[in-house]
N, C-alpha and C positions, 0 to 999 in steps of 0.2 A: 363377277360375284355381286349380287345385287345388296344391299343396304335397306333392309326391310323397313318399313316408316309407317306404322298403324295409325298416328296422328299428325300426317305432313303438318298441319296449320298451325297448332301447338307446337308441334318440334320446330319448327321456321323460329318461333317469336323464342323462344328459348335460343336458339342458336345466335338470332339478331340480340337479343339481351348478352350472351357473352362477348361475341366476336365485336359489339359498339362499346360493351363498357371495355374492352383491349386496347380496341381502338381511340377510346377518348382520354386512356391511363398515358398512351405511349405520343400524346400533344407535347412539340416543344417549341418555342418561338422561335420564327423563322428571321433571322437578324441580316440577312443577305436582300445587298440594294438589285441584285443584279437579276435581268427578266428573263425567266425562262431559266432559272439556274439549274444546276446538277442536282440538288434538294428537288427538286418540284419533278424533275425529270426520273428520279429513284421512286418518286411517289408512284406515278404514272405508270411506271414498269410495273410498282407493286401491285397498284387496283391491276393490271391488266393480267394479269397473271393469277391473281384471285378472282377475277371474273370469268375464267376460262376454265378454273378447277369448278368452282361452284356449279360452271353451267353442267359440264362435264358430270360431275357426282349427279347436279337434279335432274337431267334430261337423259339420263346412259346408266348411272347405277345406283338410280334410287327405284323402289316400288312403286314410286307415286310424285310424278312429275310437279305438283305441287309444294311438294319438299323446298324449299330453299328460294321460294318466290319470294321475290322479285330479284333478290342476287345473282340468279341464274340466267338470265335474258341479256346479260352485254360481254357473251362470249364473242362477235362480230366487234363489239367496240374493242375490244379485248387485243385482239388480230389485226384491227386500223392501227391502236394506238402503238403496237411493237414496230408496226413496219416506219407507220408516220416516224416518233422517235428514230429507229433506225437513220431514215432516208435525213433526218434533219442532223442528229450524231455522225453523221460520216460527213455531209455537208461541213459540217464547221471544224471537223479536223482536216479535212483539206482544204481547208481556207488558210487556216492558221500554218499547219505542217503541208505542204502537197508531197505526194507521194508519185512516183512515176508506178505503173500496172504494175510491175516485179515485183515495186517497193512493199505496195497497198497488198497483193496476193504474199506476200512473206508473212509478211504482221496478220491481217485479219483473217486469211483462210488455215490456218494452224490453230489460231485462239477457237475458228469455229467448229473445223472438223474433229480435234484430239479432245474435245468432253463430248462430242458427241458417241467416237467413233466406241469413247470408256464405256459409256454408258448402254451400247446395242450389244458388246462382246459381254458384258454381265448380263444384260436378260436374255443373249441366244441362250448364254452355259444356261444360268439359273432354270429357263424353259426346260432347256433340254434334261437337265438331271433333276430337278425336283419335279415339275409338271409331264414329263413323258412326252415334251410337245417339239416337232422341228419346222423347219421353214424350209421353201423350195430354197435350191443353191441361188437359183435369179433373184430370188428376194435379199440374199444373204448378201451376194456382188452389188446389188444396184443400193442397198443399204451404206453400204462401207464408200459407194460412190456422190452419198448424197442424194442419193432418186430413188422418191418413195410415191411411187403413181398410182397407189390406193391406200384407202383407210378407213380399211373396215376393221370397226370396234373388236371384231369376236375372231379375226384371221391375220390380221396385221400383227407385228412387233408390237407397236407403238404407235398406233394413228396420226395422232399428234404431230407427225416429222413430216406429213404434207407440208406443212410452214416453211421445215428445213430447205426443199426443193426449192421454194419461193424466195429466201430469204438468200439463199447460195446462187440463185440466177441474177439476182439483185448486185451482189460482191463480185458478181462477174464481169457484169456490165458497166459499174458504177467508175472505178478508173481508166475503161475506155472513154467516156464521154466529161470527163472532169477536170481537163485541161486547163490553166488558168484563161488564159483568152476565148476561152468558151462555156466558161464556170457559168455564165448567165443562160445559157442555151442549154444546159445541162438537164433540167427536169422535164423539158419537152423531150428532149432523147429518148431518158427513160421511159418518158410516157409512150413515146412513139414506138419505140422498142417491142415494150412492153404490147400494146395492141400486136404488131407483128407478130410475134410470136404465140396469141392467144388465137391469133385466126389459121393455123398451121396444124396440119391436122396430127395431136400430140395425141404419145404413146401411156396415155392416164385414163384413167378410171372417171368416167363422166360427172359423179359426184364432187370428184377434187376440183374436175374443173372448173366446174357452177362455182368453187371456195376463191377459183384464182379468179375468178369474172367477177369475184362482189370485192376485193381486195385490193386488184393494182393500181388504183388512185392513191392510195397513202401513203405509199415511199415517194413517189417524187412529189407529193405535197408535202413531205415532210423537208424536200430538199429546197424547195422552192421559201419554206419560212425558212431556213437556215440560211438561206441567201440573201434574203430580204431582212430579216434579222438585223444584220451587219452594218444596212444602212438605215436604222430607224430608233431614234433615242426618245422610245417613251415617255414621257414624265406626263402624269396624271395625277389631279387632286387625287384625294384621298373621297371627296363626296364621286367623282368619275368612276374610279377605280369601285368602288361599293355600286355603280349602277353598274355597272361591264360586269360584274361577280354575281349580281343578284340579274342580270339576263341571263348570263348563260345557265347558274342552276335551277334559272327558271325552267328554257329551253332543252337541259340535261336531262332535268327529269320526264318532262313531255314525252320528249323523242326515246329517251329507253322505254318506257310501255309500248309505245306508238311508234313500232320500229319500221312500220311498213313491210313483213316479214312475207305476207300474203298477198304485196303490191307490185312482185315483179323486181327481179335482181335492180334495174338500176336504181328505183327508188329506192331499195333498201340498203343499198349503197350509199345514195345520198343522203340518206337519213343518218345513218351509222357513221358517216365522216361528220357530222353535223354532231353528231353526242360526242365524239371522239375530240374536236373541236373544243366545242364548248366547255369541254373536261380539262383540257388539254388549260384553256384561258384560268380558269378556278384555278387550278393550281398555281401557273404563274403568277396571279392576283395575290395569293394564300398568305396569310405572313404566319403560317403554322405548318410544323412540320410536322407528321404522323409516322411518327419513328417505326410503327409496326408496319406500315408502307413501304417506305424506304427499305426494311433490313431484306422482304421479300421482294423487293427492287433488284438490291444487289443482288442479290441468287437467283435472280427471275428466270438466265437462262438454263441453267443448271435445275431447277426447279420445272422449266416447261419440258426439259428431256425424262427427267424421272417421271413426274404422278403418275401418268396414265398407266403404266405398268404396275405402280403400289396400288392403285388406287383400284384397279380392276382384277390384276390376280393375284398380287400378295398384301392382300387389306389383314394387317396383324391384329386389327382390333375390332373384325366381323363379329357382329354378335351383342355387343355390348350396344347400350342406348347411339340413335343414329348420331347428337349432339357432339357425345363425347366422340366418336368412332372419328368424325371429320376435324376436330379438335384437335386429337392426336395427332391424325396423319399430317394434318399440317404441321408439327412440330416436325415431325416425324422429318418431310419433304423436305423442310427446310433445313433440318440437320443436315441430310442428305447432299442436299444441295451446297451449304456450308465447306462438309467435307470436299465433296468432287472439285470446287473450286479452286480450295488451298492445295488440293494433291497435285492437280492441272499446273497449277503458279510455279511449284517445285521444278516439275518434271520442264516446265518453257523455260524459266530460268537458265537451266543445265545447258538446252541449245540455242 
């Protein structure tokens, strides 16, 4: 369902006036010495997750692809920056806790599959008895298995869950190669892996592919600073620290216009790890926290399984100005999200 927009340019700067005065209300001082903290890292989750609805809403359902420019162009940073984080948050709890395969597939593949698996068994029903719509049975099995080898906006569940395949071959592989006396050899694994099996003639949808060819450098870059990490005790003036902050938002902003999007996957790969990067340093630098960041941090993944389903066939607030319509539904997601999570906690607790 498209989001009619008669005046993208004006509705843009109306939408950037609420969603920066939100954003500039929910600043709180960041009193943590420590680099690269959980704060900075909740941020991160949050911009990437709002860059990925935004792109989504201006380039898929809106009228007028000018809608939500500039916010709309770092759905790619978007998709670096979950896997990057990812590969570096598993990094450093198996540094700290190591986990033998059993252990790591007990703990992380439950937390990942039981919200997702909540969230497909509500939009097959909801499809099925309010929309009059079904899915082939193979969509339904390879769904419930984690494998989603197309994503097409207008015949898929949930597009979106292309990630899910990438993110679950990732947890696959990650505590085979995670050994402590090979912990440093670790991200070439992945990486090496990761090429093997992109050269194998896979059972997806040629579009997906092109997604996992501009994407598998940021999980094991992400593993590779978590390792590195470990052994590297920052301390930087405060004049350093304000030139490393004001390069990269130099650099941030360049490279998201200038995303190289027309230059050939690997450029725009290199480009897109480069914005993801430099985003990535800001926040560590940040001595501010952007609480409306952070709280869509936390629900980020709970939030990336829902939108695309509200946001394309049960938009509750089509019709009214486009401002408010995307206003809402973020409250809306985030509720959403909110909820699925605590319900999720319950039900893992119990086993």
């Amino acid at each position: 369902m498209l989001i009619k927009v008669s005046d993208p340019t004006l509705q843009t700067v109306f939408f950037s006036i609420i969603f920066l005065s939100l954003l500039l209300l929910s600043i709180r001082k960041n009193d943590t010495e420590t680099f690269f903290s959980k704060e900075a890292t909740n941020q991160l989750k949050g911009f990437s997750i709002l860059a990925i609805i935004f792109s989504h809403i201006g380039y898929f359902l809106s009228s007028d692809t000018r809608f939500l420019y500039p916010f709309s162009v770092l759905a790619g940073v978007g998709v670096n920056l979950f896997l990057f984080l990812s590969g570096f948050g598993l990094t450093i709890s198996q540094i700290k806790s190591p986990l033998s395969p059993l252990q790591f597939y007990q703990k992380r593949l439950f937390r990942l599959f039981i919200p997702m698996w909540t969230v497909i068994i509500i939009f097959f029903a909801m499809d099925f008895f309010i929309l009059n719509k079904s899915y082939p049975l193979s969509e339904i099995v390879q769904g419930f298995l984690g494998f989603f080898p197309r994503a097409d906006i207008f015949i898929n569940l949930d597009s979106p869950l292309w990630y899910f395949t990438v993110i679950f071959f990732y947890y696959l592989i990650f505590p085979l190669v995670s050994f402590r006396k090979i912990l440093f050899l670790s991200p070439l694994l992945v990486l090496f892996l990761s090429l093997f099996v992109l050269k194998l003639p896979l059972p997806i949808d040629k579009d997906v592919l092109k997604l996992y060819n501009l994407h598998f450098l940021a999980f094991p870059l992400g593993m590779l600073f978590g390792l590195s990490i470990q052994h590297i005790k920052l301390k930087l003036n405060k004049f350093l620290k304000l030139f490393v902050f004001s390069i990269c938002t130099i650099i941030f902003l360049y490279t998201s216009i200038h995303s190289g999007v027309s230059e050939g996957p690997k450029i725009e790969q290199i480009i897109s790890l480069i914005t993801a990067l430099s985003l990535a340093v800001i926040f560590a630098f940040s001595r501010f926290d952007f609480r409306l960041l952070s709280v869509f941090g936390i629900y980020s993944y709970e939030i990336y399984l829902l939108h695309w389903p509200i946001l394309s066939r049960y938009n509750l607030f089509l019709g009214i100005p486009p401002v408010l319509d995307i206003i809402l539904n973020l409250g809306l997601i985030l509720f959403l999200g909110y909820a699925l999570q605590k319900a999720i906690e319950k039900i893992t607790r119990r086993f």
